[in-house]
LUMFIZA-527811 format. One line per 8 residues: their letters; for each residue x, y, z of C-alpha. Coordinates in steps of 0.02 Angstrom, whole numbers, always signed. Layout:
BEGIN
a = X Y Z ~ ...
# end
This chain:
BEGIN
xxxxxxxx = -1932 -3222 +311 ~ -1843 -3266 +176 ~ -1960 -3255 +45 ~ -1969 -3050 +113 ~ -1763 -3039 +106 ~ -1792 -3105 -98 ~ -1908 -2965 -130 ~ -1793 -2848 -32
xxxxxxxx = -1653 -2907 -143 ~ -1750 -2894 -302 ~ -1801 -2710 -251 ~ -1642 -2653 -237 ~ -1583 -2747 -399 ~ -1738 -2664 -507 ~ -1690 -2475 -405 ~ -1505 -2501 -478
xxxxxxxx = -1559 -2557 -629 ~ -1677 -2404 -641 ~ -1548 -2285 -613 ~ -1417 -2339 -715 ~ -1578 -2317 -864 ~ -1596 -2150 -824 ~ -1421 -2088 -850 ~ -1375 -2198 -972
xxxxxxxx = -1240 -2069 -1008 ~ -1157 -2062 -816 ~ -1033 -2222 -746 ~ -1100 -2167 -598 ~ -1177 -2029 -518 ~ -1173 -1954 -335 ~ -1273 -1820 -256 ~ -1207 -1699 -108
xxxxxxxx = -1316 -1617 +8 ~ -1264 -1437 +69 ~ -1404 -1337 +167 ~ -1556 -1419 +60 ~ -1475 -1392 -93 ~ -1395 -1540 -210 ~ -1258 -1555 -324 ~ -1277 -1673 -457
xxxxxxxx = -1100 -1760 -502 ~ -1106 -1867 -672 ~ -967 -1970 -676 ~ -895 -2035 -859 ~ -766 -2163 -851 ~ -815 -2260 -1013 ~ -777 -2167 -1182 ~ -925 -2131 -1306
xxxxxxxx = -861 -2167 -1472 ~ -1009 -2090 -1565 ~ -1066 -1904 -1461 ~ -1210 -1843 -1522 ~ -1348 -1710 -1481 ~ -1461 -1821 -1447 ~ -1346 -1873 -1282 ~ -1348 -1698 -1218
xxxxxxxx = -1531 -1685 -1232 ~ -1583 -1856 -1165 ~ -1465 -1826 -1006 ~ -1578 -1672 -987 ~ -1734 -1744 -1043 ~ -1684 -1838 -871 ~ -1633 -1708 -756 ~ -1818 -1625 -786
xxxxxxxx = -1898 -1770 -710 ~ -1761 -1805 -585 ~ -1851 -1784 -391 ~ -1720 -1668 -324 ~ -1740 -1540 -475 ~ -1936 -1549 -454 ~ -1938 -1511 -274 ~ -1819 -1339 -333
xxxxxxxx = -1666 -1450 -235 ~ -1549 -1458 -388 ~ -1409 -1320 -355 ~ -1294 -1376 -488 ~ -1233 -1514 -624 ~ -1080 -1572 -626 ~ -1002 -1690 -785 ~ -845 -1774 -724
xxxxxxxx = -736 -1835 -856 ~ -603 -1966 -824 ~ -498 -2058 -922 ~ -642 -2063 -1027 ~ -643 -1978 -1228 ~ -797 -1906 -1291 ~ -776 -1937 -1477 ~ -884 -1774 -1570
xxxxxxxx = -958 -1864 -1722 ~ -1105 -1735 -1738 ~ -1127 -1551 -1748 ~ -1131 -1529 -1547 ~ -1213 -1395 -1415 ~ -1195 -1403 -1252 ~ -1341 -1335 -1195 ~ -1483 -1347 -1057
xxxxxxxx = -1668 -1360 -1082 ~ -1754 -1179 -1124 ~ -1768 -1076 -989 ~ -1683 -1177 -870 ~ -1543 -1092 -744 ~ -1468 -1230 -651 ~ -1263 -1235 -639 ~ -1179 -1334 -751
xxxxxxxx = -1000 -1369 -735 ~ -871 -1453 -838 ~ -733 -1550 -756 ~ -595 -1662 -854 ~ -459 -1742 -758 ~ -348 -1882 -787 ~ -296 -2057 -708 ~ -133 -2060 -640
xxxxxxxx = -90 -2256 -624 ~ -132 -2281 -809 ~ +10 -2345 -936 ~ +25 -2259 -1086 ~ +119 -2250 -1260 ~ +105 -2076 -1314 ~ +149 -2104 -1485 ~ +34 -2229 -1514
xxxxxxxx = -86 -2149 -1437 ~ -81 -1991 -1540 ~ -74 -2106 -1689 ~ -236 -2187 -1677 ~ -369 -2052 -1706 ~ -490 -2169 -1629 ~ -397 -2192 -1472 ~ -475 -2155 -1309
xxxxxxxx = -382 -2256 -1189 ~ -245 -2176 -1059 ~ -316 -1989 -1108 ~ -471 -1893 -1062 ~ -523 -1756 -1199 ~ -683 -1698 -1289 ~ -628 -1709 -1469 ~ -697 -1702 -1656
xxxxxxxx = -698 -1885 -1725 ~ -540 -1887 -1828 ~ -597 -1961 -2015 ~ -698 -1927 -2160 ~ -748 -1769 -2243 ~ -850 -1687 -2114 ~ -793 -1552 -1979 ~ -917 -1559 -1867
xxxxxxxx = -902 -1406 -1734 ~ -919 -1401 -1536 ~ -1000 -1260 -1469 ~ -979 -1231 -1249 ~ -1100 -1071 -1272 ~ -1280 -1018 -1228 ~ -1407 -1015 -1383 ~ -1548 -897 -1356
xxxxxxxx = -1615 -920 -1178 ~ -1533 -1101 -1173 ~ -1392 -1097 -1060 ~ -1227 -1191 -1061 ~ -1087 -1241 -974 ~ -1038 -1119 -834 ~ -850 -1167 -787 ~ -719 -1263 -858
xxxxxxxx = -567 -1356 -761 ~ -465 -1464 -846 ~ -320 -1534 -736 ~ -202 -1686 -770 ~ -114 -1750 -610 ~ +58 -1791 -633 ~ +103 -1965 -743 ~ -57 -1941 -823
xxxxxxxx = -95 -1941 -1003 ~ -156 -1786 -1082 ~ -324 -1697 -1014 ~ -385 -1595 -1166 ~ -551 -1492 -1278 ~ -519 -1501 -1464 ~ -593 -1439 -1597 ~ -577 -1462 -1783
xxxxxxxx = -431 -1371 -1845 ~ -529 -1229 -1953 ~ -582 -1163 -1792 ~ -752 -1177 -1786 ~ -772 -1226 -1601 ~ -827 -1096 -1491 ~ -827 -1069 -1298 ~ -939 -955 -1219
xxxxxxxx = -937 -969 -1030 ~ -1013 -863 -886 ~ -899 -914 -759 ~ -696 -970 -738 ~ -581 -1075 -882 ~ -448 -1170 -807 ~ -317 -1277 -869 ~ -172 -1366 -769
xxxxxxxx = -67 -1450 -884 ~ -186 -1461 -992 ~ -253 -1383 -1133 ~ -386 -1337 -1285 ~ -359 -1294 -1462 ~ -426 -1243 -1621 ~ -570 -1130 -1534 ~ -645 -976 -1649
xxxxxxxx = -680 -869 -1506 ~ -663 -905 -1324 ~ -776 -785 -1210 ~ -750 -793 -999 ~ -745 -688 -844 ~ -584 -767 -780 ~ -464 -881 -867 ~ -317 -974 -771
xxxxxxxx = -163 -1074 -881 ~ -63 -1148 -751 ~ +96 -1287 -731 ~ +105 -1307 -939 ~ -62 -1273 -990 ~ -107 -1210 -1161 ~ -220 -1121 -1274 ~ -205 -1149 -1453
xxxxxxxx = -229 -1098 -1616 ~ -371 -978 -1562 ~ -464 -834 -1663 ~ -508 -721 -1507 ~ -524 -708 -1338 ~ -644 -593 -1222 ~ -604 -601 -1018 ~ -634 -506 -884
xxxxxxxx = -446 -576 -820 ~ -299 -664 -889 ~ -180 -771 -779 ~ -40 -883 -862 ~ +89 -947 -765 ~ +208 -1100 -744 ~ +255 -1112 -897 ~ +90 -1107 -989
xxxxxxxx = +51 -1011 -1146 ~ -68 -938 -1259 ~ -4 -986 -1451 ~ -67 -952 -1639 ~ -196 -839 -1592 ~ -265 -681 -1691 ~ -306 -594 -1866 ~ -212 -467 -1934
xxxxxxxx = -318 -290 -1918 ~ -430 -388 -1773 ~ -445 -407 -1584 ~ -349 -537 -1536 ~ -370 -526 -1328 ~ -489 -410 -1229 ~ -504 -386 -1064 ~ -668 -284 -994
xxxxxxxx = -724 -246 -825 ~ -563 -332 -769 ~ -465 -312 -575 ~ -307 -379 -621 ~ -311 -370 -829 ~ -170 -505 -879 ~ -35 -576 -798 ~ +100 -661 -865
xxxxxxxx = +218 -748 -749 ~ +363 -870 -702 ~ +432 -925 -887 ~ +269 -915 -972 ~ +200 -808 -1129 ~ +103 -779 -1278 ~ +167 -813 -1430 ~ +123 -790 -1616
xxxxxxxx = -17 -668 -1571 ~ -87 -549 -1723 ~ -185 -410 -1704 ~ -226 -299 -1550 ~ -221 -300 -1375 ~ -346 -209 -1284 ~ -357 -199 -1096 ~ -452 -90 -1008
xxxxxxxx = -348 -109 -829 ~ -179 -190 -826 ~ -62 -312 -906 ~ +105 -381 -782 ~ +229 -480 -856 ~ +377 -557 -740 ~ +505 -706 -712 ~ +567 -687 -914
xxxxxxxx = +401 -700 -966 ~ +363 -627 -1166 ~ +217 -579 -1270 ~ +304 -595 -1444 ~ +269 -630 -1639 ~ +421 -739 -1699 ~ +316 -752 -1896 ~ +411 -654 -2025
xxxxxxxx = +291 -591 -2148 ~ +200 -420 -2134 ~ +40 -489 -2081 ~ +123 -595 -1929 ~ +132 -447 -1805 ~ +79 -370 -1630 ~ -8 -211 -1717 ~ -97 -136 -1546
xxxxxxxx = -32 -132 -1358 ~ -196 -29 -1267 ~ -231 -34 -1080 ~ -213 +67 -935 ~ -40 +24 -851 ~ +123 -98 -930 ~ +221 -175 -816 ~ +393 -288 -871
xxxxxxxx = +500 -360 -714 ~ +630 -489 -729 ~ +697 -526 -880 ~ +518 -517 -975 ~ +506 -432 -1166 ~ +398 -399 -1289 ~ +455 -454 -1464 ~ +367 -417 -1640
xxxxxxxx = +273 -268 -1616 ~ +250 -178 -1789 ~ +123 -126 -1938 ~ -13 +0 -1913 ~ -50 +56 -1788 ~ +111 -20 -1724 ~ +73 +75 -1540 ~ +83 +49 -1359
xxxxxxxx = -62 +137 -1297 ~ -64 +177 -1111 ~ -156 +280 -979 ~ -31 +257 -868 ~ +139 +203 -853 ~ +249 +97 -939 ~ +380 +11 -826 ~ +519 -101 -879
xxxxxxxx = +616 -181 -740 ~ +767 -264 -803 ~ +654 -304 -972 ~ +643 -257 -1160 ~ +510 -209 -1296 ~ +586 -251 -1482 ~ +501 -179 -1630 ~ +514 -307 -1784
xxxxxxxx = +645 -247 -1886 ~ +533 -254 -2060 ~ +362 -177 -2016 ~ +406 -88 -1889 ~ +315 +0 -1746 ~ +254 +179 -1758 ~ +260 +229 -1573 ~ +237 +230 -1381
xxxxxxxx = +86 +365 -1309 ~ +80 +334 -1119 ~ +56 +425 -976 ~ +228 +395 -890 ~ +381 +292 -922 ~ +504 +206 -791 ~ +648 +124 -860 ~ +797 +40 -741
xxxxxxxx = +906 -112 -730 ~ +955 -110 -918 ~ +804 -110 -997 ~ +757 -89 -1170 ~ +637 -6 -1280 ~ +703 -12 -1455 ~ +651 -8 -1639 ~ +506 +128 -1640
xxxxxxxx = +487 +231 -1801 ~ +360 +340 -1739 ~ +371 +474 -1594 ~ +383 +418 -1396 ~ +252 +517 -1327 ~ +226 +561 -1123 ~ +78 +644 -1106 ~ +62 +677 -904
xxxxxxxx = +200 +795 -827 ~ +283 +696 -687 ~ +370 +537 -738 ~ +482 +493 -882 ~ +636 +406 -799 ~ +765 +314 -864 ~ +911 +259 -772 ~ +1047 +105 -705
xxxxxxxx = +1087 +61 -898 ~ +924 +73 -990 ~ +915 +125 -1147 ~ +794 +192 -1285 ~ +866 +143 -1444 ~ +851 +181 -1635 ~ +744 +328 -1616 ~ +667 +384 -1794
xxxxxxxx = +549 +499 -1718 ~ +541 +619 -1584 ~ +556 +641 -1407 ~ +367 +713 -1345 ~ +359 +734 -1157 ~ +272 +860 -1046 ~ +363 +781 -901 ~ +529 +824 -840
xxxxxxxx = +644 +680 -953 ~ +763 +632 -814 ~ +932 +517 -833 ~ +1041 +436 -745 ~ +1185 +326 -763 ~ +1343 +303 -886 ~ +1256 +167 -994 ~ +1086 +265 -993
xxxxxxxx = +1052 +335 -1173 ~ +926 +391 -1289 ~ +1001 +368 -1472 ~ +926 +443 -1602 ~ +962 +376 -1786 ~ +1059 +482 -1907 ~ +906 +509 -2036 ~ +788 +579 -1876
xxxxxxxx = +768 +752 -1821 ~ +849 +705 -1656 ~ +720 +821 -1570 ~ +674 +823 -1386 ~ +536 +899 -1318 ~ +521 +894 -1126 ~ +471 +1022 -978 ~ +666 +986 -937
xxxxxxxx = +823 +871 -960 ~ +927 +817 -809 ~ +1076 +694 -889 ~ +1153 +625 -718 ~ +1331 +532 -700 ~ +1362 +524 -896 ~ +1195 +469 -956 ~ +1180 +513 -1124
xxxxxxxx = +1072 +582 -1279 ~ +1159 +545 -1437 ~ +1149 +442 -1616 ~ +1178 +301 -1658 ~ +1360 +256 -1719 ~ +1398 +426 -1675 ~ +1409 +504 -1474 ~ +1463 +669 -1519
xxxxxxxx = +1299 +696 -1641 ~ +1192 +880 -1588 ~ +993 +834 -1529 ~ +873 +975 -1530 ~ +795 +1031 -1372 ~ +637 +1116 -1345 ~ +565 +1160 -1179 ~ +358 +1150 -1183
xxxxxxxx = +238 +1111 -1039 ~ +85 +1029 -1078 ~ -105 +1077 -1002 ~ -140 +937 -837 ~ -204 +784 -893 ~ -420 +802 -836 ~ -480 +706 -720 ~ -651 +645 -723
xxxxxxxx = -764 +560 -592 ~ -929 +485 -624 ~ -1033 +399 -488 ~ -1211 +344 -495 ~ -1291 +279 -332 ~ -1393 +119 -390 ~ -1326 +50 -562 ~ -1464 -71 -598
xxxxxxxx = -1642 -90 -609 ~ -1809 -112 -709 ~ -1876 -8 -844 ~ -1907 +117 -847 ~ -1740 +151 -758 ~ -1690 +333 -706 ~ -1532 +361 -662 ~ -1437 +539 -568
xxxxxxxx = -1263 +545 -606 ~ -1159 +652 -506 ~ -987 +708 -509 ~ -877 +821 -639 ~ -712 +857 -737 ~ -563 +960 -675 ~ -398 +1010 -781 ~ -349 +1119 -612
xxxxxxxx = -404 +1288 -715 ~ -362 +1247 -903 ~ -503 +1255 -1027 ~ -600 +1092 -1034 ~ -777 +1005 -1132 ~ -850 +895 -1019 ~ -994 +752 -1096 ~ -1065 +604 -1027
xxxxxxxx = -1115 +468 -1138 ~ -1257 +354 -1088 ~ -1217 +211 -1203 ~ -1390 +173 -1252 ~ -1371 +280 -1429 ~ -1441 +422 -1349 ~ -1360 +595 -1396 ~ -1219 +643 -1265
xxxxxxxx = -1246 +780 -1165 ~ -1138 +923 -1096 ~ -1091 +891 -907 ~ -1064 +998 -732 ~ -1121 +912 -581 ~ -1236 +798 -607 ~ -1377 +732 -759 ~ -1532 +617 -758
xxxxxxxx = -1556 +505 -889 ~ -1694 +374 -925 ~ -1655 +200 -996 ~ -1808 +109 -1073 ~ -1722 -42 -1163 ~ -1666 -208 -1047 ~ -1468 -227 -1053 ~ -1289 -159 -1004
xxxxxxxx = -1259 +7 -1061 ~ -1084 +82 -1012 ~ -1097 +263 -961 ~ -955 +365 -996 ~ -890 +533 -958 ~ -767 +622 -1057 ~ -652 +761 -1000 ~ -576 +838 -1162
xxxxxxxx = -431 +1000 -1160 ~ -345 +1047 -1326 ~ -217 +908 -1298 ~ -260 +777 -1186 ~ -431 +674 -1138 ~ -447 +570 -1016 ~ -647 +457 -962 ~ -729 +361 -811
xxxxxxxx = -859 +222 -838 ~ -990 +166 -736 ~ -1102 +8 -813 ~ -1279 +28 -802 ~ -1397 -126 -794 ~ -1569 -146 -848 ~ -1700 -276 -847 ~ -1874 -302 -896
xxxxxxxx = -2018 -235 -786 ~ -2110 -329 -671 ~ -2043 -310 -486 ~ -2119 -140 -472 ~ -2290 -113 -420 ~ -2428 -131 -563 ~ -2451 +37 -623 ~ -2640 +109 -595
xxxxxxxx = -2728 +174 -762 ~ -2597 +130 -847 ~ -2466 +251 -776 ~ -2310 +216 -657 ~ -2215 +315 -536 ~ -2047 +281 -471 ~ -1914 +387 -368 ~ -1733 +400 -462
xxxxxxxx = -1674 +350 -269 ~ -1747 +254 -118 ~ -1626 +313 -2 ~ -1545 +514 +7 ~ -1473 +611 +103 ~ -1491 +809 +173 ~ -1470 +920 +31 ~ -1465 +805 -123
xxxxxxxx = -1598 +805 -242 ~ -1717 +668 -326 ~ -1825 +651 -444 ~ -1964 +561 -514 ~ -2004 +466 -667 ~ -2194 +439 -725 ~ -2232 +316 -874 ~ -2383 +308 -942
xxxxxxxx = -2488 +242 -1092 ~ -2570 +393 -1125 ~ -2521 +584 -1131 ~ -2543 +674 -952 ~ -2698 +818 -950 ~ -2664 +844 -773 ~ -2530 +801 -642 ~ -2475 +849 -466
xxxxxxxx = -2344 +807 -334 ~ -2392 +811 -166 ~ -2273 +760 -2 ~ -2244 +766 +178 ~ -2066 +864 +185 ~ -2041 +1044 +156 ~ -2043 +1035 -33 ~ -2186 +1146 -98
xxxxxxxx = -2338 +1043 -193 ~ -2307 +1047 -366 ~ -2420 +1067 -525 ~ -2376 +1002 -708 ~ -2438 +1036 -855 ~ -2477 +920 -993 ~ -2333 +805 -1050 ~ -2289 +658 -1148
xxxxxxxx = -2197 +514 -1066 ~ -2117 +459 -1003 ~ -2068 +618 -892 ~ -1941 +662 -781 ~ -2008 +773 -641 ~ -1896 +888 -536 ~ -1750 +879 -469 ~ -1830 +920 -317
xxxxxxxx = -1683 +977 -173 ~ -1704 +896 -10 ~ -1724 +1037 +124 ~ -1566 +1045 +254 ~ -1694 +1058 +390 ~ -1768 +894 +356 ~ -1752 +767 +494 ~ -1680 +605 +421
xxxxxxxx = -1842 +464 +422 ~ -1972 +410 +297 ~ -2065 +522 +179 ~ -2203 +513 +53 ~ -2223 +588 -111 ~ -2388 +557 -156 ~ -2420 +572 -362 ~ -2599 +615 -429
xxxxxxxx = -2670 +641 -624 ~ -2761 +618 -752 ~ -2724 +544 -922 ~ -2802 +601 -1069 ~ -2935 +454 -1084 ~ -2993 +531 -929 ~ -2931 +391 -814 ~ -2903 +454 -642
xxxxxxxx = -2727 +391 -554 ~ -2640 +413 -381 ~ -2478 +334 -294 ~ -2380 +359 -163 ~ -2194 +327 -180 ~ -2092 +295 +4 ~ -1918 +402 +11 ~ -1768 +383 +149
xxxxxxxx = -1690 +517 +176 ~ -1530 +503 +284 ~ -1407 +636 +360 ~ -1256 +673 +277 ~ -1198 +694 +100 ~ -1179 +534 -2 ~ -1140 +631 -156 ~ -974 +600 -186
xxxx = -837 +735 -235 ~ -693 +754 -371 ~ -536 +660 -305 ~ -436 +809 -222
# end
């Protein structure tokens, strides 16, 4: 008996001594179970002074023989970092095996019941007590870079969270102070008091600064959406004539909130939804020379609330850019007073509770025609240019003014002035100065709608767009883009187009009058064949739609390797047989109109040939077709 309770004991001592070998690089690790699948947690609690690739790689080398990832188990990887440092003392990816697509997340944190002496501890380059970071090794010659991004088909780290508790040291990703780190992530960045600097460029779908987190000294960022709040900000970032921050594809663009902000940011802006600042929140450039400036504001709507401003825009272009409206709620936007901005082009302006918009050489343009507002003490000041509205301007209130300076034209252009309870129009230093008024109205703004019913799929990929541009009767050019370098094409109702490359191609349809523009987007994915059915001699058929209903129309798409001597179209709905002649592929046949007396069910379209080798091909393709329109219409 107790000769079997020693080899017990010795079991479990070699199984613990096995696992610890093979992650030499985890404290400890722990596995959780959800529904078959497993999450892999690494724990590091013990600093690595000397971080090389080789570390990455043999934790990986690891994971491919681990049981739960052969038996397809392994959901995701997890690397918990605490209280640990991970000194950088190599050029370093952080990357997974080729072709492997398992999770990886990143997770720093700190310890809370650790004593610290910050100044000593930011003293010692070497020093890896009392913080938890991913750092370059501080010494010698060499600045070795970090790089958090995919390389080929090698994937890396999917999301980020770095959060230290209260009475914890600092949490923190650092690269070398050129820049030369780079973050390239798939998923969400977060920080809580906590933060990462010296990054080139910093690519995610969502990142989140919150309770005093930072980002800093950083060439560029690209995000689907921005939120900062609590105090956190976004410092140093930018080149002068370059992107700073882009948002694309995003649902809530950037927010700024509760005493945070961005600060020393050159370059551009671009948004392509919204950016919300509130609770004396700023975007500003507090730099002094000409290249240290906000040059571009672009996105679809502005919002400023509570005491928030905008400080330093200037240069070339030196524009807030809007398809919408700007609205400043008891907020300011300063132009730098060297430098300074050339203008505002929005759709729409609201300005109330003593807002400001001040310092613009350049003309304050309003392009749609039913909002331009300015009232309870706000003021738009220093006005070198002109006033350029096709909406109504409207006033209201004794402090409300527009002040032109002396050396402008003083002109306003508007579809009408309404100057309530002594709101004003007048130059500065001097009330009693004349302004210039010209009534104009302006053509509508377009509107466009695109819609597509399936926006991915494999190549060959056909596409129907449907849907149109209306200026409500003035003269418009209407063109759809497909974003794959194809030549644009005039648009009515609807087009077919064919994508034959794998990737993300934005489609984009343009509504153009003589003075305004406006576009819709819908993103079109494509991916490598191999789901669809193997063609037969070489040739494929596919239906631009599985599903339709009543009265639409579809079409079909052959491929092929050779050129077509023969082809016909043959089906089971009230569609007459067709008969083509000889054409190259790949082809789009029809549209063929679904008759309004079909019955909705399953039909068949069944595709015949011959190729010009002679070889002999048939398929039948299955089509839904369902009552109802699904073809949607131009907003009313």
């Amino acid at each position: 008996m107790k000769a079997r309770i020693l080899f017990l004991a010795l079991c479990f001592i070699l199984l613990l001594g096995s696992a610890s070998a093979v992650y030499e690089l985890c404290d400890s690790v722990n596995r959780v179970s959800d529904a078959n699948k497993v999450t892999f947690i690494c724990n590091i609690t013990t600093s690595q002074i000397e971080f090389t690739q080789q570390d990455i790689d043999g934790f990986w080398e690891k994971i491919l023989e681990d049981g739960d990832y052969i038996h397809d188990r392994l959901e995701t990887v997890e690397w918990k970092l605490k209280s640990a440092v991970i000194n950088v003392s190599d050029n370093l990816r952080f990357i997974e095996p080729e072709g492997m697509n398992i999770i990886w997340d990143l997770t720093l944190t700190g310890d809370t019941n650790t004593v610290h002496d910050f100044n000593q501890a930011l003293a010692t380059p070497l020093r890896t007590s009392n913080q938890t970071a991913i750092k370059q090794r501080i010494g010698g010659l060499q600045n070795y870079f970090i790089s958090i991004a995919p390389l080929g088909n090698r994937k890396s780290i999917r999301n980020i969270t770095l959060e230290r508790p209260d009475n914890a040291f600092a949490v923190h990703i650092s690269g070398n102070p050129v820049k030369e780190m780079e973050i390239d992530i798939e998923g969400t960045l977060s920080l809580t008091s906590s933060f990462i600097e010296n990054v080139k460029e910093l690519k995610a779908k969502n990142i989140t600064l919150s309770n005093s987190g930072y980002l800093q000294n950083i060439g560029s960022i690209k995000a689907e959406n921005i939120s900062i709040e609590g105090g956190s900000y976004i410092r140093e970032i930018g080149s002068f004539d370059e992107t700073a921050i882009k948002i694309e594809n995003g649902e809530t663009g950037i927010i700024v909130k509760d005493n945070s902000f961005i600060e020393n940011l050159r370059g551009y802006i671009e948004s392509d939804s919204d950016i919300y600042l509130e609770e004396n929140s700023s975007i500003r450039n507090l730099a002094y020379t000409i290249s240290e400036t906000i040059q571009l504001i672009q996105a679809d709507n502005f919002t400023l609330k509570d005491g928030s401003s905008i400080i330093g825009i200037g240069g070339k272009p030196g524009k807030i850019i809007l398809k919408g409206t700007l609205k400043l709620e008891d907020s300011k936007i300063i132009g730098r007073e060297s430098n300074k901005p050339t203008g505002v082009k929005v759709n729409a302006i609201s300005m109330s509770d003593n807002s400001l918009l001040q310092g613009f050489t350049g003309d304050i343009e309003v392009e749609g025609q039913e909002l331009f507002v300015l009232e309870s003490d706000s003021i738009i000041d220093n006005v070198l240019g002109i006033i350029n509205s096709c909406a109504k301007l409207s006033m209201d209130g004794n402090k409300t003014k527009i002040r032109f300076l002396e050396e402008s034209s003083k002109e306003v252009k508007a579809k009408g002035i309404d100057l309530n309870n002594d709101a004003k129009i007048e130059c500065v230093g001097n009330s009693d100065c004349n302004y210039f008024y010209i009534y104009q109205t302006c053509d509508s703004k377009p509107l466009t709608n695109l819609e597509v019913k399936t926006q991915s799929g494999t190549i060959p990929f056909l596409v129907l767009f449907t849907g149109g541009c209306d200026t409500g009767g003035s003269p418009v050019t209407c063109t759809i883009d497909f974003g794959d370098g194809s030549e644009p094409e005039l648009f009515d109702t609807n087009a077919t187009h064919v994508y034959l490359t794998p990737g993300s191609f934005n489609a984009v349809l343009t509504a153009e009058t003589q003075a305004m523009s406006s576009t819709s987007k819908k993103t079109i994915g494509v991916v490598e064949a191999g789901t669809l059915p193997p063609p037969i001699g070489g040739t494929q058929a596919s239906l631009s739609a599985q599903k339709i209903a009543i009265g639409e129309e579809i079409s079909i798409i052959l491929q092929c390797e050779d050129s077509i001597q023969l082809f016909s179209i043959e089906n089971n709905l009230e569609i007459p047989p067709v008969s083509i002649p000889p054409e190259q592929c790949p082809a789009i046949l029809g549209p063929f109109k679904i008759p309004e007396s079909t019955e909705p069910g399953n039909y068949s379209f069944t595709v015949s040939g011959l190729t010009e080798n002679g070889t002999v091909f048939e398929q039948t393709l299955t089509l839904t077709v369902e009552a109802g329109s699904t073809i949607p219409g131009l907003p009313a």
